[in-house]
MIDOSE-1310 file (N, C-alpha, C; in nm, 2 decimals, decimal comma, always signed):
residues 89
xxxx	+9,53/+9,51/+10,67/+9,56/+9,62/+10,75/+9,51/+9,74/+10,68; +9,45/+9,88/+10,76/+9,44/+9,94/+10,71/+9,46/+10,08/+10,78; +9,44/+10,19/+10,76/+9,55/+10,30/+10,79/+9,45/+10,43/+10,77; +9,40/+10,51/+10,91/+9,31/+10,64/+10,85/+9,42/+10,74/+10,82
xxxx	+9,39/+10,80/+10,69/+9,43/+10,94/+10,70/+9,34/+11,02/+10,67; +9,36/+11,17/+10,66/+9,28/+11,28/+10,63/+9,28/+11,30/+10,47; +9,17/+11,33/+10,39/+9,13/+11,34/+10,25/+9,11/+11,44/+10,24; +9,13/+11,52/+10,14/+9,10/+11,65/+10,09/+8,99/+11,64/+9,97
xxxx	+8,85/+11,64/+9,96/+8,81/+11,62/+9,81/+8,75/+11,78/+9,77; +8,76/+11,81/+9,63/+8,72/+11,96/+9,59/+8,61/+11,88/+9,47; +8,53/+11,96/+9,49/+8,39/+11,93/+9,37/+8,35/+12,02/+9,34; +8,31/+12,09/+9,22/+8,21/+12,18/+9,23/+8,24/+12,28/+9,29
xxxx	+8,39/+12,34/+9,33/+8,40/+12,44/+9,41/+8,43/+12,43/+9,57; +8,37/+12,35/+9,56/+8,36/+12,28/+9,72/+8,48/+12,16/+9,81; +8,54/+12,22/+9,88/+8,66/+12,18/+9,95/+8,61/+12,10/+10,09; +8,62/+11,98/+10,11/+8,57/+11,92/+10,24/+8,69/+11,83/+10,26
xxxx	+8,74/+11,84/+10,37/+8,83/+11,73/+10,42/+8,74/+11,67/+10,49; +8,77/+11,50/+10,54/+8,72/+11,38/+10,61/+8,82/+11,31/+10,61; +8,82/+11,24/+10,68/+8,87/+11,08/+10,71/+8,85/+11,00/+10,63; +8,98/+10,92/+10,59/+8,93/+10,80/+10,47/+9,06/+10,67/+10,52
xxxx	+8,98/+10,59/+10,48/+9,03/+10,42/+10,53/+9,12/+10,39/+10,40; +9,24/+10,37/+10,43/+9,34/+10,30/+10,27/+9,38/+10,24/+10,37; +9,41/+10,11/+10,22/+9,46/+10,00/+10,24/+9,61/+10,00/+10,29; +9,66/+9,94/+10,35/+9,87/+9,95/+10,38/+9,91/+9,85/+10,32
xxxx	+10,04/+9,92/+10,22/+10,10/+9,82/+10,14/+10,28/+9,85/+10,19; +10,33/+9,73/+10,19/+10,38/+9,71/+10,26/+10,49/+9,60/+10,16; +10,65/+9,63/+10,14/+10,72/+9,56/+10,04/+10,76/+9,41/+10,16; +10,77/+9,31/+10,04/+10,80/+9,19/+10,14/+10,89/+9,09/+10,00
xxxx	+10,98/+9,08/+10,07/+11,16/+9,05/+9,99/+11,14/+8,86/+10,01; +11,07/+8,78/+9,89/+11,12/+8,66/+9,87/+11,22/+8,60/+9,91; +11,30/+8,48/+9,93/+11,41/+8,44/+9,93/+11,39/+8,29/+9,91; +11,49/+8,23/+9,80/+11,48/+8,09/+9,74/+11,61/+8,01/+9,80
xxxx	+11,62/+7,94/+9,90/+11,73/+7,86/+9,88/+11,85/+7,94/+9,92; +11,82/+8,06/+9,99/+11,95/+8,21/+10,09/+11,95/+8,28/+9,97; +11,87/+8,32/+9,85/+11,87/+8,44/+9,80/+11,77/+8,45/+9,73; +11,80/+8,62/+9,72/+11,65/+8,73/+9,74/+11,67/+8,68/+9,56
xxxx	+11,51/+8,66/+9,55/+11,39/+8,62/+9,41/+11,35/+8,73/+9,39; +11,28/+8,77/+9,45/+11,16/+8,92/+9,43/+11,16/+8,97/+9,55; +11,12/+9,15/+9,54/+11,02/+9,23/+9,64/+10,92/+9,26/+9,59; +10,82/+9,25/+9,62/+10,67/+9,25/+9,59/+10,63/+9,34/+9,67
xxxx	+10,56/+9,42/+9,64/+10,42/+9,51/+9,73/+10,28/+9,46/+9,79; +10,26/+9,42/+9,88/+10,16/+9,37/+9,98/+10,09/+9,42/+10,07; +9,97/+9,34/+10,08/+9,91/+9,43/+10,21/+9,92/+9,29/+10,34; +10,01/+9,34/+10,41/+10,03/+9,21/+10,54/+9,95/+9,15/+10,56
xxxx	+10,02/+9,01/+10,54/+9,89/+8,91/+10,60/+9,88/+8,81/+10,50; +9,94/+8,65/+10,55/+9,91/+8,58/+10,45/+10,05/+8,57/+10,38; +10,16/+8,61/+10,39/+10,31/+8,60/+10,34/+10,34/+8,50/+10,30; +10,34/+8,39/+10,40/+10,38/+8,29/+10,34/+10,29/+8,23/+10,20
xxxx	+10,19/+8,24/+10,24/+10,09/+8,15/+10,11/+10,13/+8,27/+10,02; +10,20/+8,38/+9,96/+10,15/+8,46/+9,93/+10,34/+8,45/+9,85; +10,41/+8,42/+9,94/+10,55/+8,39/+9,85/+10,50/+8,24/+9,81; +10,50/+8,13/+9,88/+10,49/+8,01/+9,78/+10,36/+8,06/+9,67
xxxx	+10,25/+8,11/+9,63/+10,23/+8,08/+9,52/+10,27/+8,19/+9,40; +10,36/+8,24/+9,47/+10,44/+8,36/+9,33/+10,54/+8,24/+9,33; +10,59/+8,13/+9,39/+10,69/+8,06/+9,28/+10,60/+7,93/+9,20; +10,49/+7,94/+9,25/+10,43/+7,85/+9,18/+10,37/+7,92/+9,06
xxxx	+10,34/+8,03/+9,06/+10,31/+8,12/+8,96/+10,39/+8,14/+8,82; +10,55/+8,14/+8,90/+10,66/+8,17/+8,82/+10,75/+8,07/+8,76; +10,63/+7,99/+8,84/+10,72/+7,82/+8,76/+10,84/+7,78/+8,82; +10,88/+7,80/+8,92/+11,00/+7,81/+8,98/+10,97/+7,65/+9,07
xxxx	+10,86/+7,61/+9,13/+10,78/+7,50/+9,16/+10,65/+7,44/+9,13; +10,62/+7,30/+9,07/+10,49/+7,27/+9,06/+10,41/+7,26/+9,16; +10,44/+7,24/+9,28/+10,36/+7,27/+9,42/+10,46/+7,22/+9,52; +10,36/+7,26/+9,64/+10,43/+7,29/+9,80/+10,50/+7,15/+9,81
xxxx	+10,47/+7,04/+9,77/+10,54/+6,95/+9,79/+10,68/+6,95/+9,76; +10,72/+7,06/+9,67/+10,87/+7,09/+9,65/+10,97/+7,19/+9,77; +10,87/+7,21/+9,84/+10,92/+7,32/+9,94/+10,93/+7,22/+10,06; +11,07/+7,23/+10,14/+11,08/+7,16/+10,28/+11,03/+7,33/+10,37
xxxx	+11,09/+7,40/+10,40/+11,02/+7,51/+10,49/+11,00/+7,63/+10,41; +10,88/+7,70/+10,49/+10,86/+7,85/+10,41/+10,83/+7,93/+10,55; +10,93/+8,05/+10,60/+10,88/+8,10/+10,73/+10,95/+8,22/+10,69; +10,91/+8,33/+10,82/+10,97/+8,46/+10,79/+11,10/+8,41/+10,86
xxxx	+11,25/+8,50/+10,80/+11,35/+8,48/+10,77/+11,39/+8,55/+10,93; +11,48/+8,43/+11,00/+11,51/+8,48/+11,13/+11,63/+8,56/+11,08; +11,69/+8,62/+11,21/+11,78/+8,72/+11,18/+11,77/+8,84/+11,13; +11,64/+8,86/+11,01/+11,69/+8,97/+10,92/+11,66/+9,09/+10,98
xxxx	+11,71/+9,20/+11,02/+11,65/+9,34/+11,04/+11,51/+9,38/+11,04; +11,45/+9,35/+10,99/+11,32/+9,39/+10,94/+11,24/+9,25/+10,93; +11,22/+9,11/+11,00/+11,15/+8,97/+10,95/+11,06/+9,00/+10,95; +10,96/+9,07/+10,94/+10,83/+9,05/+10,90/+10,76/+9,12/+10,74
xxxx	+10,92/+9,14/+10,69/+10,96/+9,17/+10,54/+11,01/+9,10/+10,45; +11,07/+8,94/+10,55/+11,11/+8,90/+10,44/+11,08/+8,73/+10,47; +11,06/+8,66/+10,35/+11,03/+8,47/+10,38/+11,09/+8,44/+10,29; +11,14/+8,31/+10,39/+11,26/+8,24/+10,37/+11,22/+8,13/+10,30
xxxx	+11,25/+8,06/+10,19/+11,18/+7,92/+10,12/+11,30/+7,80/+10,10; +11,27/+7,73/+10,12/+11,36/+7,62/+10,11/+11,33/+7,54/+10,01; +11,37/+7,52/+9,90/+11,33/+7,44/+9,74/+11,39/+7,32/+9,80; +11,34/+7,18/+9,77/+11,45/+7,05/+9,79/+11,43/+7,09/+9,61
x	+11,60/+7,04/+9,59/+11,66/+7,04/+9,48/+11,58/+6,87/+9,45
C-alpha cells in the first residue's frame, strides 16, 4: 500500500513542493493461543505469513505444522490489525 502526499524539498536555495509516493505502515498486534506476543509495524499485506514467521523467527515454533489456525482475529475492533494463531501445545 501506498499513500501520496505533498513534499517540500529546499536545495541550493531552492524551495519546490511535488507529490511523492510513501510507503503505509501500519501496526498489526500478534496473538499466541488468546494473547497479545507482539505489535509490529507493517506495510499491509501478507499478515498472516508475516505473524507465523516472526514466531518461527522467535523460536516460539519450528514450523507451520505447529500451528492448527492463523487468521485475522474475529471480533476485535480494528481485525485487520490483529492475527489470531493457534499453537497445538
Amino acid at each position: 500500500m501506498t499513500d501520496r502526499r505533498k513534499v517540500i524539498r529546499s536545495a541550493e536555495g531552492v524551495v519546490v513542493t511535488r507529490p511523492d509516493t510513501l510507503a503505509v505502515e501500519e501496526p498489526l498486534e500478534i496473538r499466541v493461543n488468546g494473547y497479545s506476543l507482539a505489535v509490529t509495524m507493517r506495510t499491509p499485506g501478507d499478515d498472516v505469513d508475516l505473524a507465523l514467521g516472526f514466531l518461527v523467527t522467535e523460536g516460539l515454533i519450528a514450523d507451520v505444522t505447529e500451528v492448527s489456525t492463523a487468521r485475522f482475529c474475529a471480533g476485535a475492533g480494528d481485525i485487520e490489525h490483529v492475527v489470531a494463531v493457534a499453537v497445538v501445545a
